[in-house]
C-alpha positions as CSV (number, residue, x, y, z in Angstrom):
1,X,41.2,-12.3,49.0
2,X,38.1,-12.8,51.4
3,X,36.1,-12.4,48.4
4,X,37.4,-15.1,45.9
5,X,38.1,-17.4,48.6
6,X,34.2,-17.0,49.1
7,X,33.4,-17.5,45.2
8,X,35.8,-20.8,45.3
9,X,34.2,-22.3,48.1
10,X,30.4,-21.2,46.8
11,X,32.0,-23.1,43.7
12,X,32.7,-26.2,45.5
13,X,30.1,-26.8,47.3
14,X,27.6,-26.3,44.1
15,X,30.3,-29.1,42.5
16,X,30.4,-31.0,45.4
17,X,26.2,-31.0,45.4
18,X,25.6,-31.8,41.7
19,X,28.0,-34.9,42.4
20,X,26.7,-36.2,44.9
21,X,22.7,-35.7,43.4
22,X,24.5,-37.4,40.2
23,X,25.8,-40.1,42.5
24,X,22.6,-40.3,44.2
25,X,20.8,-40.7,40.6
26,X,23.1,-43.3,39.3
27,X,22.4,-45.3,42.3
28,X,18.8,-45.2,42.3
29,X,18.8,-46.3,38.0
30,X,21.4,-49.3,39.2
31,X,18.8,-50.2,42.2
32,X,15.6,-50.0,39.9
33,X,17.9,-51.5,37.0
34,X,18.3,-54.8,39.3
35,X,14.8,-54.5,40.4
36,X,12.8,-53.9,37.6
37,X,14.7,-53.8,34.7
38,X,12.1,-52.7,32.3
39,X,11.6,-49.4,34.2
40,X,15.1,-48.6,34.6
41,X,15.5,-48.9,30.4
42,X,12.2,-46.5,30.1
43,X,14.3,-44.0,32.3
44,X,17.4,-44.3,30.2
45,X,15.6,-44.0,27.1
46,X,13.6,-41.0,28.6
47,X,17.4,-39.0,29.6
48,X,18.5,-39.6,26.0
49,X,15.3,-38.1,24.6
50,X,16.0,-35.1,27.1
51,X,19.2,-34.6,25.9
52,X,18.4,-34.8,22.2
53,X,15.9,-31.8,22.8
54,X,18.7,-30.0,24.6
55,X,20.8,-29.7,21.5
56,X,21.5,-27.2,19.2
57,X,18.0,-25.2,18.3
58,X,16.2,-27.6,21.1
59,X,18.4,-26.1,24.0
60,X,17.3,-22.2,22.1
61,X,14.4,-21.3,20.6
62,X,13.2,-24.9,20.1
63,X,13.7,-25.7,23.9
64,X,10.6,-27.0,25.3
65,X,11.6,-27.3,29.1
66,X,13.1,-23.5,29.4
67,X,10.6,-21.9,31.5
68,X,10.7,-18.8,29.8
69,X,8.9,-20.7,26.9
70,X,7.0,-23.2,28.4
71,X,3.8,-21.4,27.9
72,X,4.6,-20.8,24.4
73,X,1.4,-21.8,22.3
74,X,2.3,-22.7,19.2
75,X,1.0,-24.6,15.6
76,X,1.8,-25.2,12.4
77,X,0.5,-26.9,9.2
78,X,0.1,-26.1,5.6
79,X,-0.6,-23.2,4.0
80,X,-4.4,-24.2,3.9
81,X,-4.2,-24.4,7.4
82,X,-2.0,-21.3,8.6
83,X,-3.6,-18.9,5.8
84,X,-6.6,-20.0,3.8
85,X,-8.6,-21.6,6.6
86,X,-7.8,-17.7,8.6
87,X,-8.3,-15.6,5.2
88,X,-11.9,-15.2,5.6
89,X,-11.8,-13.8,9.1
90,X,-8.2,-11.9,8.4
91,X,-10.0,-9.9,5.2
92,X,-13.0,-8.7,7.2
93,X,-10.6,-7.2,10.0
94,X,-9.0,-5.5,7.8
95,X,-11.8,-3.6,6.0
96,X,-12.6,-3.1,9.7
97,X,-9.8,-1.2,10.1
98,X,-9.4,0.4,6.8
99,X,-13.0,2.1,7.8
100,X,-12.0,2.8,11.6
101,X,-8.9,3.2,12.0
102,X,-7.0,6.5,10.9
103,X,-3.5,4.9,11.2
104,X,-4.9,1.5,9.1
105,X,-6.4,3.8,6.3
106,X,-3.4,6.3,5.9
107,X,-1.2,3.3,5.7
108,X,-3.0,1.5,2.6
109,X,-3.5,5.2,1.5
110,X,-0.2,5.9,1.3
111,X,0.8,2.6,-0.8
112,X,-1.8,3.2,-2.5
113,X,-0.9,6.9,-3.7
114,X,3.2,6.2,-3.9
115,X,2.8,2.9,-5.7
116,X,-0.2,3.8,-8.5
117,X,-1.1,7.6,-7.7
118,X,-2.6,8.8,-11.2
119,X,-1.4,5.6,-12.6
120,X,0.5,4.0,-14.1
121,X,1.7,4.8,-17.7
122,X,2.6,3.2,-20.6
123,X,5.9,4.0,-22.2
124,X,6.3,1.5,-25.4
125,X,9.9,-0.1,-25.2
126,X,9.8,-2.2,-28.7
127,X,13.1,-4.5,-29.4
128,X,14.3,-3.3,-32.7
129,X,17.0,-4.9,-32.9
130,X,15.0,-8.0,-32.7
131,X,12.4,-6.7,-35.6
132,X,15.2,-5.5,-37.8
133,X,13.7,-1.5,-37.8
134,X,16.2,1.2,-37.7
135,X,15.8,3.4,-34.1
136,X,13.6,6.0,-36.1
137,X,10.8,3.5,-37.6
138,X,10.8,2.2,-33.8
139,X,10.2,5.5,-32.3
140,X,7.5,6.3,-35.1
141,X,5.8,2.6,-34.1
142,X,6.1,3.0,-30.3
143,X,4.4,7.0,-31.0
144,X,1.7,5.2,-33.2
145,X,1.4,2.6,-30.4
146,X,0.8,5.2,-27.3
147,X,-1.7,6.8,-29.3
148,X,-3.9,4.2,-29.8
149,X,-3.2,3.3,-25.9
150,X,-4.5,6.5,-25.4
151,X,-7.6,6.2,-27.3
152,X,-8.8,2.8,-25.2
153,X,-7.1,3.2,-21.8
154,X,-8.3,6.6,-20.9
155,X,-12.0,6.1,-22.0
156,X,-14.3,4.4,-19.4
157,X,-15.4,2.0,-22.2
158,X,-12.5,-0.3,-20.9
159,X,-14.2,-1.0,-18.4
160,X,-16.7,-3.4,-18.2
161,X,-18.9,-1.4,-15.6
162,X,-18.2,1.9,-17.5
163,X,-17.3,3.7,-14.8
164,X,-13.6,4.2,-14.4
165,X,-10.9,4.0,-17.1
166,X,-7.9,1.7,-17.3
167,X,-5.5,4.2,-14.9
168,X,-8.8,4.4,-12.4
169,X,-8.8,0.7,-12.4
170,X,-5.1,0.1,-11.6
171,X,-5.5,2.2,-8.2
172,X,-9.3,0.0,-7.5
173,X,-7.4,-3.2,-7.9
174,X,-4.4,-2.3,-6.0
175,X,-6.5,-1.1,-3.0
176,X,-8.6,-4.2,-3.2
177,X,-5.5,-6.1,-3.3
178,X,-3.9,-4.5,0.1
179,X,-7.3,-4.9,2.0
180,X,-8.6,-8.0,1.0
181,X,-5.4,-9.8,0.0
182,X,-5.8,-10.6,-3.7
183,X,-7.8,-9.4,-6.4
184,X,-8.7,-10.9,-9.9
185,X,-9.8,-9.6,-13.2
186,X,-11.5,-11.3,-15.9
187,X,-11.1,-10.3,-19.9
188,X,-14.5,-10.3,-21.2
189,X,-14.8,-8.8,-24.9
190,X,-17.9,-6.4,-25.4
191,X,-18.8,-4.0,-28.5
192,X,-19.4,-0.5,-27.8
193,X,-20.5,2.5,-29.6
194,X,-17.4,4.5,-30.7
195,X,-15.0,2.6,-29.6
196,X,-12.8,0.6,-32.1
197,X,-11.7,-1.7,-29.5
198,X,-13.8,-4.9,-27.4
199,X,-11.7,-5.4,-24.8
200,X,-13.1,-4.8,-21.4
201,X,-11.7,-5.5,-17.8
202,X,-14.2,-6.9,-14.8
203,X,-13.0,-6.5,-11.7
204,X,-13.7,-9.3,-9.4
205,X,-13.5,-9.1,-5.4
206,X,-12.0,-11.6,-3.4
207,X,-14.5,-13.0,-1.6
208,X,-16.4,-14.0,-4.6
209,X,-13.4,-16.7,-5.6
210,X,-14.6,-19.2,-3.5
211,X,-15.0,-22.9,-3.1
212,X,-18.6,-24.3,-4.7
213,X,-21.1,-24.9,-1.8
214,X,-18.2,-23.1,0.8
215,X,-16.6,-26.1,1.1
216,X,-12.8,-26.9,0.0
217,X,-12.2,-30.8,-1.4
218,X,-10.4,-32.9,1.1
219,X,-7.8,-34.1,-1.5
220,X,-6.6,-30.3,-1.7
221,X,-7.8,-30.1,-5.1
222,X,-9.9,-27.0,-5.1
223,X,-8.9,-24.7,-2.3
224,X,-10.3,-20.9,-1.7
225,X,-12.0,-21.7,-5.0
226,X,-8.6,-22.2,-6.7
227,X,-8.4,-25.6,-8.6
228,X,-5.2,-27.5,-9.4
229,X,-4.2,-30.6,-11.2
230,X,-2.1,-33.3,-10.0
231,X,1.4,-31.6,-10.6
232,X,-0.2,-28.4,-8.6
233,X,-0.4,-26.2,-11.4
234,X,-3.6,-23.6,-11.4
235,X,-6.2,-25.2,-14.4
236,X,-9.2,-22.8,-12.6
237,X,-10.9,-20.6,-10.6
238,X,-14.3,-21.1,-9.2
239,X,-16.1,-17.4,-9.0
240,X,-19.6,-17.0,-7.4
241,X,-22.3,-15.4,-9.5
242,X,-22.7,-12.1,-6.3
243,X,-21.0,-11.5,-3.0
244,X,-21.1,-14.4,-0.7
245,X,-22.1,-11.6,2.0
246,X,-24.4,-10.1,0.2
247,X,-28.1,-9.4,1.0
248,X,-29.6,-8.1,-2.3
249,X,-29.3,-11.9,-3.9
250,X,-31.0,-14.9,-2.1
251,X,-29.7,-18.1,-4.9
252,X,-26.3,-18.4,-5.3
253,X,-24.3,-20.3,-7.8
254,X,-20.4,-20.6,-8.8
255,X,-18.7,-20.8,-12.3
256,X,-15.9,-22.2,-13.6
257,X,-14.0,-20.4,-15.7
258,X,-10.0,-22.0,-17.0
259,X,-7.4,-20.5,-16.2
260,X,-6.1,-20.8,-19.8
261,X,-8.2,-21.0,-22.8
262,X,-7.3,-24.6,-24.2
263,X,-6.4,-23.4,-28.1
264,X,-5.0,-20.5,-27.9
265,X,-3.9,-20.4,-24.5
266,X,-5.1,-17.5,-23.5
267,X,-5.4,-16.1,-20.0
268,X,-8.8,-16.1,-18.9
269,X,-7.9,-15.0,-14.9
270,X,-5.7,-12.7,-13.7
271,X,-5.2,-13.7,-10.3
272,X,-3.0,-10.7,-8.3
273,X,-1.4,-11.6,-4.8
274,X,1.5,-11.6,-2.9
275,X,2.9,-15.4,-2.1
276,X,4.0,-16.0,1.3
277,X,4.3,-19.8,1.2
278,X,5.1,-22.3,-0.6
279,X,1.7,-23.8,-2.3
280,X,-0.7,-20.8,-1.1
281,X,-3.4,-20.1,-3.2
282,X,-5.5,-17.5,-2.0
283,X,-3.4,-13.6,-0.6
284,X,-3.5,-12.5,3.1
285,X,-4.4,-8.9,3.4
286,X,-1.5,-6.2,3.8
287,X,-2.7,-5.6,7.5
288,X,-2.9,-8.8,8.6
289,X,0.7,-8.8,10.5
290,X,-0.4,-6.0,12.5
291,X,-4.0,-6.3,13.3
292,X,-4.0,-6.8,17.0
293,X,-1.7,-3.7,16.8
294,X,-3.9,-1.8,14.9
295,X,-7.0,-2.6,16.6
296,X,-5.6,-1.8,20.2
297,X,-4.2,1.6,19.4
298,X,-7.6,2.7,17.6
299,X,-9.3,1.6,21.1
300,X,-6.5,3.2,23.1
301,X,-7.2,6.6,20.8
302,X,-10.6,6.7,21.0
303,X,-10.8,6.3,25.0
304,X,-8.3,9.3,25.1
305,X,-10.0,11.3,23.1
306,X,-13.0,10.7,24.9
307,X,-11.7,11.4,28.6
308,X,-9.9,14.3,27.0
309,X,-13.5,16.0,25.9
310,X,-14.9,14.4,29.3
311,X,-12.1,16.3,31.4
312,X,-13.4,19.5,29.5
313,X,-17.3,19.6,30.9
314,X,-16.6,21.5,34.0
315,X,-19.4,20.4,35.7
316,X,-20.6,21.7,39.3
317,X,-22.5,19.3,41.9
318,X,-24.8,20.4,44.5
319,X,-25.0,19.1,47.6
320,X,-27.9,19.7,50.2
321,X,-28.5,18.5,53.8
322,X,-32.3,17.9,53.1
323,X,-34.5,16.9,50.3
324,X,-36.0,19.1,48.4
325,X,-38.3,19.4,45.4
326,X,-37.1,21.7,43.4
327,X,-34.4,21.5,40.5
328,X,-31.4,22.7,40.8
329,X,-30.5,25.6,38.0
330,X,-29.6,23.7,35.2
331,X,-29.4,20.7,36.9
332,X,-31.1,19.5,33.4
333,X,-30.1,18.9,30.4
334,X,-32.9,20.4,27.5
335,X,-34.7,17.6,25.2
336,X,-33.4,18.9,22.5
337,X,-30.3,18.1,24.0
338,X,-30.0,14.9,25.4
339,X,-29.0,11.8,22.9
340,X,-30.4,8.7,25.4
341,X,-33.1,10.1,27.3
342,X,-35.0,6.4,27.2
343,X,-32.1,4.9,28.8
344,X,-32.2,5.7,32.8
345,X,-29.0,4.2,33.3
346,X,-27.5,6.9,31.0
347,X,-25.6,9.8,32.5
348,X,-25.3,12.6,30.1
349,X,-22.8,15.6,30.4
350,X,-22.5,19.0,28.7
351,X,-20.4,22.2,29.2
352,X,-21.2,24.2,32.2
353,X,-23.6,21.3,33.4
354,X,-24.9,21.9,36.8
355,X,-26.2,18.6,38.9
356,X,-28.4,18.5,41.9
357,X,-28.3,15.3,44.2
358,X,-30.0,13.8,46.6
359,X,-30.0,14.1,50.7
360,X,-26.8,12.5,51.8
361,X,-25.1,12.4,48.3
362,X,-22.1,13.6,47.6
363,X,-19.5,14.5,44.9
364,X,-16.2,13.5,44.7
365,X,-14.1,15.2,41.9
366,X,-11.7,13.2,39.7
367,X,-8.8,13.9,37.9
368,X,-8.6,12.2,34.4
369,X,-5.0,14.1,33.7
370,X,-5.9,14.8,30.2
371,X,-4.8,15.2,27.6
372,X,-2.7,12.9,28.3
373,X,1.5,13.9,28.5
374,X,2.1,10.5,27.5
375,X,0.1,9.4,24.6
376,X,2.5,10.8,22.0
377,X,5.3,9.3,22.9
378,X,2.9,5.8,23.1
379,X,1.5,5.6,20.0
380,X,4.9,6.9,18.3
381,X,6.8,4.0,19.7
382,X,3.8,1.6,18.1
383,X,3.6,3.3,15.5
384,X,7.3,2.8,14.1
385,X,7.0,-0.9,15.8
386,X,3.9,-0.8,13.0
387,X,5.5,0.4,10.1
388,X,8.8,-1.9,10.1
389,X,5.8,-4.5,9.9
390,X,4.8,-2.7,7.1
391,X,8.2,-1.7,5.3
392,X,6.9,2.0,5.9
393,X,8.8,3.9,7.6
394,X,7.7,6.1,10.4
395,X,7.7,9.3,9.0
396,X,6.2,8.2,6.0
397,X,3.5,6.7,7.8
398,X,2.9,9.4,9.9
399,X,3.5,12.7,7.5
400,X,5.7,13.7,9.9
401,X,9.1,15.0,8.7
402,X,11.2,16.8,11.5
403,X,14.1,14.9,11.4
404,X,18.0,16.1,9.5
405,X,18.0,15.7,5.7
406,X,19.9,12.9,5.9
407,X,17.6,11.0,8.0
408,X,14.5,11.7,6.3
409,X,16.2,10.8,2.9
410,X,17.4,7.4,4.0
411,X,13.4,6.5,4.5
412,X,12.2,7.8,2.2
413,X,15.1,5.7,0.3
414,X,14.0,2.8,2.3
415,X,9.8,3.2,1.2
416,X,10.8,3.5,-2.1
417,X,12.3,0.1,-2.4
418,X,9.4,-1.6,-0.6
419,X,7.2,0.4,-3.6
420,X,8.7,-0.2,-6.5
421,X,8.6,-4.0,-5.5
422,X,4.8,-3.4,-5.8
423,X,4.7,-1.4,-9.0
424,X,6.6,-4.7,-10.6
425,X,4.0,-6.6,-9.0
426,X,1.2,-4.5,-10.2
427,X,2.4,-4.3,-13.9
428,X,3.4,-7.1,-14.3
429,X,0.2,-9.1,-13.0
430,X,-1.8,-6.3,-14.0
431,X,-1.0,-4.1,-16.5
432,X,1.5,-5.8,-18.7
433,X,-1.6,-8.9,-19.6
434,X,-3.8,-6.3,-20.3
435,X,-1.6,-4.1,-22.6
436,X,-0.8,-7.5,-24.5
437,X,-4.8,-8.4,-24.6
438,X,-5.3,-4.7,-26.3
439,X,-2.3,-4.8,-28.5
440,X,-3.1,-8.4,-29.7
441,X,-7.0,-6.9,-30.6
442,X,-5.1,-3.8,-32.4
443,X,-2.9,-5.7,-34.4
444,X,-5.6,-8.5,-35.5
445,X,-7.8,-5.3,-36.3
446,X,-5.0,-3.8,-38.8
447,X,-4.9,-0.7,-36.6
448,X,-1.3,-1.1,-35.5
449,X,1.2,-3.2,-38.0
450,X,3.0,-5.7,-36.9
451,X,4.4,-8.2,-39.0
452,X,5.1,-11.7,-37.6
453,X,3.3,-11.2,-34.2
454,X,1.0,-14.0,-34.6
455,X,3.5,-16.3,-36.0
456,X,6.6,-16.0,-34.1
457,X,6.7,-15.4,-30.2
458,X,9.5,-13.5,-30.0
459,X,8.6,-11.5,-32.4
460,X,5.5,-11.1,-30.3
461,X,7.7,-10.5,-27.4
462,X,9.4,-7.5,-29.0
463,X,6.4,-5.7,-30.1
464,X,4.8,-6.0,-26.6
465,X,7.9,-4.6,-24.3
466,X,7.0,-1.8,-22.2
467,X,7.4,0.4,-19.2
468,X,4.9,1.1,-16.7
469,X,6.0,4.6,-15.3
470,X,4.1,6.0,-11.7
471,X,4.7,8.6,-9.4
472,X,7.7,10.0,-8.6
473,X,9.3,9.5,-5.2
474,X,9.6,13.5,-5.0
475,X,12.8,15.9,-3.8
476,X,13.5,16.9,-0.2
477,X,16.7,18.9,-2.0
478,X,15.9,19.5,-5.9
479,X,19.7,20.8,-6.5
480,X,21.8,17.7,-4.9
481,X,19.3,15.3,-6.5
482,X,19.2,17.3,-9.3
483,X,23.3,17.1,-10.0
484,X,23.5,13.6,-8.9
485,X,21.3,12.6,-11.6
486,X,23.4,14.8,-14.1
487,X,26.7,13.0,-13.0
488,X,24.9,9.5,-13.4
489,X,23.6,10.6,-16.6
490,X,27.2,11.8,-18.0
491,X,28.9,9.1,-16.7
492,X,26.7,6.0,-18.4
493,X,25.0,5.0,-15.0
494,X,21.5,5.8,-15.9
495,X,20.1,7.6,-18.9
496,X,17.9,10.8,-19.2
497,X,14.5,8.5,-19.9
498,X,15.2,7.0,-16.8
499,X,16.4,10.2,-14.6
500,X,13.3,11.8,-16.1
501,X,10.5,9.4,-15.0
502,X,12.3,8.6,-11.7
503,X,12.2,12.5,-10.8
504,X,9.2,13.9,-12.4
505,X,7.3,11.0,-13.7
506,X,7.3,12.4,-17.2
507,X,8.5,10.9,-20.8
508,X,12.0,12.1,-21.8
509,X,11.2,12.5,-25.3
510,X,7.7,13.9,-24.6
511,X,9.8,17.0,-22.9
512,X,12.2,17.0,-25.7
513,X,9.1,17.5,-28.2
514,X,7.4,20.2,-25.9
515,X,11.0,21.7,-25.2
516,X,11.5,22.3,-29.1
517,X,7.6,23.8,-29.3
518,X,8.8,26.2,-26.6
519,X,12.3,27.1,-27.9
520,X,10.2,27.8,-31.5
521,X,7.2,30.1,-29.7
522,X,9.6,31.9,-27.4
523,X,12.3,32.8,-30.0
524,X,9.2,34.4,-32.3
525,X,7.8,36.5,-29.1
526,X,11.4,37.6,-28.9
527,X,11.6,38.3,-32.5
528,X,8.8,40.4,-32.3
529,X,9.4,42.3,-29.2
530,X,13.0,42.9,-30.1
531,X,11.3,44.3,-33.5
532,X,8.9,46.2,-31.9
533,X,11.9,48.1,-29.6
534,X,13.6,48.9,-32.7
535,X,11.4,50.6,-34.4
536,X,10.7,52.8,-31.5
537,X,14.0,53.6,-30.8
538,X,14.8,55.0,-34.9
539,X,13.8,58.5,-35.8
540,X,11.7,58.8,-38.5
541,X,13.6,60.6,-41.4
542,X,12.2,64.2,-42.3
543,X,10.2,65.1,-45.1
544,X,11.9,66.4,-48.4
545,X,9.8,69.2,-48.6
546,X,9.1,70.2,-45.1
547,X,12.7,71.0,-44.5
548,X,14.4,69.9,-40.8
549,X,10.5,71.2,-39.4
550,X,7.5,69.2,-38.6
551,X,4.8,70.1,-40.4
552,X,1.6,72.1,-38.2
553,X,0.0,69.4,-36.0
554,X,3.0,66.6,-36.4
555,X,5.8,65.3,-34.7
556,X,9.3,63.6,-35.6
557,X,9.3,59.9,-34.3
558,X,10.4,59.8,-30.7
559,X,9.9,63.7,-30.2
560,X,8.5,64.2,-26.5
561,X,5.2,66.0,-26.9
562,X,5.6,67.1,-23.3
563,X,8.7,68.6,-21.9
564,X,9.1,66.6,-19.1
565,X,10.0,64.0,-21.6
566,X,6.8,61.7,-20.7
């Protein structure tokens, strides 16, 4: 009873002390309001305006007179001003990182290998229904198609460097699109010696689309070297003749190449990115949310590691009452051995160091405590903070799978969304434009026949479907995932095409083909060893005119020469 009578009269007095402050308040606006009218208005006006900001988001997260955000600095503008005006300086962090940072470099590694890996594939998907060809003239069309594929796509001619070939390249401009934000590629056509095709694909880095002179137009209309018309659409891109950075070129110049070619409406750029904002033209790089992260746990790393090899120089000091002369055994360090022997200042340690020191010096032994009982549990807890960032999960971003089945299957589950989103991205920004640029050269060339494709778009549509197959996610338990996809399969949720690029990464019909080749090879080593047993195992019928008795020097077949029957 003491107690809530003491909680009803704290309560009273707190309601009997904001009444009289509001009393007090009220009378000082009606003394200024008879005084000086126009300040009293300017004070009314001033508590509406507070309690306008107090509403809804304003007394929250918008609240500007909460003290726990006062000190919130914050800005906003455009997406010229939030990302292309930061690009710059965000792209060259992150290539920092990539080359510093083991955490930064095993993260774009890892997209990089579960999104492309060996590349991705073309499986031809061609609408017969649309063409009018019965299933077996499609399969026939889409075998004649992936053969020719073959003959362009995994030859470094399709490149216009000649270095890598078209599954090389996917993995180049994927990478260059994680660390540098976007990533464009030009179609030039160029003869080569045996090679029936003249299609090539140039590569172009990011930092070479760029505004002429470095300087974006004021009106917005060219922006990151990205030019757009009135209605915002992209007419062209603005591409420097070398590296911006570069020190092996002195001139520099830009070009301006369309977006589209203007008759036949062709694509000229292919501009690869990730859109954040509405209106962005120019990619921030994959890393960019978690740079200051990144950066701070490479330096946190790196001074562990070197006050745990520090910690490990037991080194003895020597301490004398007078001054004398003579060194100290192995007080120093061999030429040979010191790194900064110019530098005075320098302090250099090695294993088993002994140092002398001077009259009235002395040494006082520290402790580092390393390694360090805590740093695992550290970096883990930024490390997961990292990879929800990143949409990779800890474990994936770590290699580090110690966790239940269950666990470990629900992120892996959770990656695999994250990369599949980007293998869409990647074909269809990427590959799919260049598989239509090849097939379009193929078909105008008579090497693949296609009736209609130049005349009728959807026609053209239905010759150029396809399926860009990758890696696949892999198995932590091969005989659940294994009879899941048999009960999907059976029971019309997915098909064996789709089952058998999802789990292996292979072509369904390829493995029925191989399968049959198999079946045939093994059935006639069967044939033949079952033949061969036979034989041995029939006696040879005797003689007619040697009786039931070998002849001198021969034996009936299977008759032991020794009689231990071996």
């Amino acid at each position: 009873n003491r107690f809530w009578k003491g909680v009803l009269v704290g309560a009273l007095v707190t309601a009997f002390a904001g009444l009289v402050i509001v009393g007090i308040a009220a009378g000082i606006d009606k003394a200024i309001a008879v005084i000086a009218p126009q300040a009293a208005l300017k004070r009314t006006v001033a508590r509406q305006k507070m309690q306008i900001l107090d509403s809804g988001y304003g007394n929250y997260g918008a609240s500007v007179t909460k003290k726990s955000l006062a000190g919130w600095l914050h800005a906003g503008g455009s997406s010229r001003e939030d990302i292309e005006d930061n690009v710059s300086v965000l792209r060259q962090r992150t290539r920092d990182l990539y080359m510093g940072v083991p955490l930064a470099n095993g993260a774009v590694k890892t997209m990089r290998t579960n999104v492309v890996g060996r590349g991705l594939r073309l499986k031809s998907t061609i609408d017969a229904e649309t063409l009018g060809i019965s299933p077996e003239e499609r399969r026939n069309l889409e075998k004649k198609i992936e053969k020719e594929w073959s003959i362009w796509a995994e030859s470094n001619d399709c490149d216009m460097s000649r270095i890598d070939n078209f599954y090389e390249l996917q993995q180049l401009a994927f990478m260059n699109w994680l660390i540098s934000g976007d990533c464009l590629a030009v179609l030039p056509v160029k003869p080569r010696i045996n090679q029936p095709y003249d299609l090539r694909v140039q590569l172009i880095e990011a930092d070479r689309l760029c505004s002429p002179d470095n300087c974006d137009t004021i009106d917005n209309k060219i922006v990151g070297g990205v030019e757009v018309d009135k209605s915002g659409e992209v007419i062209a891109y603005h591409i420097a003749n070398h590296h911006p950075l570069s020190y092996a070129y002195n001139d520099i110049s830009w070009q301006r190449v369309e977006a589209y070619g203007q008759k036949t409406g062709r694509r000229n750029v292919l501009h690869m990115m990730n859109r954040e904002r509405i209106g962005q033209r120019r990619g921030v790089p994959f890393l960019a949310p978690v740079i200051e992260s990144l950066k701070q746990l490479g330096r946190y790393t790196d001074a562990e590691l070197v006050a745990a090899v520090v910690s490990g120089m037991f080194t003895i000091f020597i301490e004398k009452a007078d001054a004398s002369a003579e060194d100290a055994i192995g007080s120093m360090l061999p030429e040979e051995v010191q790194v900064d022997a110019e530098d005075e200042s320098t302090i250099e340690l090695a294993p088993g160091a002994v140092i002398d020191l001077n009259e009235g010096e002395k040494a006082h032994d520290t402790n580092p405590g390393r390694p360090n009982a805590n740093f695992g549990g550290f970096v883990e807890a930024i490390c997961q903070q990292i990879g929800a960032a990143l949409e990779i999960p800890y474990e994936l971003l770590v290699k580090r799978f110690n966790s239940s089945y269950t666990a470990s299957k629900g992120a892996l589950e959770e990656a695999w969304k994250m990369f599949n989103m980007y293998r869409d991205w990647l074909s269809t920004d990427f590959c799919q434009p260049v598989y239509e640029e090849w097939l379009t050269e193929a078909v105008a060339k008579g090497r693949i026949k296609a009736p209609g494709f130049f005349t009728d778009p959807a026609i053209r549509k239905a010759y150029c479907g396809a399926k860009w197959n990758g890696p696949a996610k892999g198995m932590l338990d091969p005989v659940k995932e294994v009879t899941a996809a048999e009960k999907r399969v059976s029971n019309g949720f997915s098909t064996r095409s789709d089952e058998a690029m999802q789990m292996t990464g292979s072509n369904f019909y390829n493995n029925v083909e191989q399968l049959k080749h198999e079946e045939k090879e093994l059935k006639e080593v069967k044939k033949i060893a079952n033949g061969t047993t036979n034989k041995q195992n029939t006696p040879a019928e005797p003689a007619d005119n040697a009786g039931n008795e070998p002849a001198a020097g021969q034996q009936n077949t299977g008759q032991s020469l020794r009689g231990d029957d071996k």
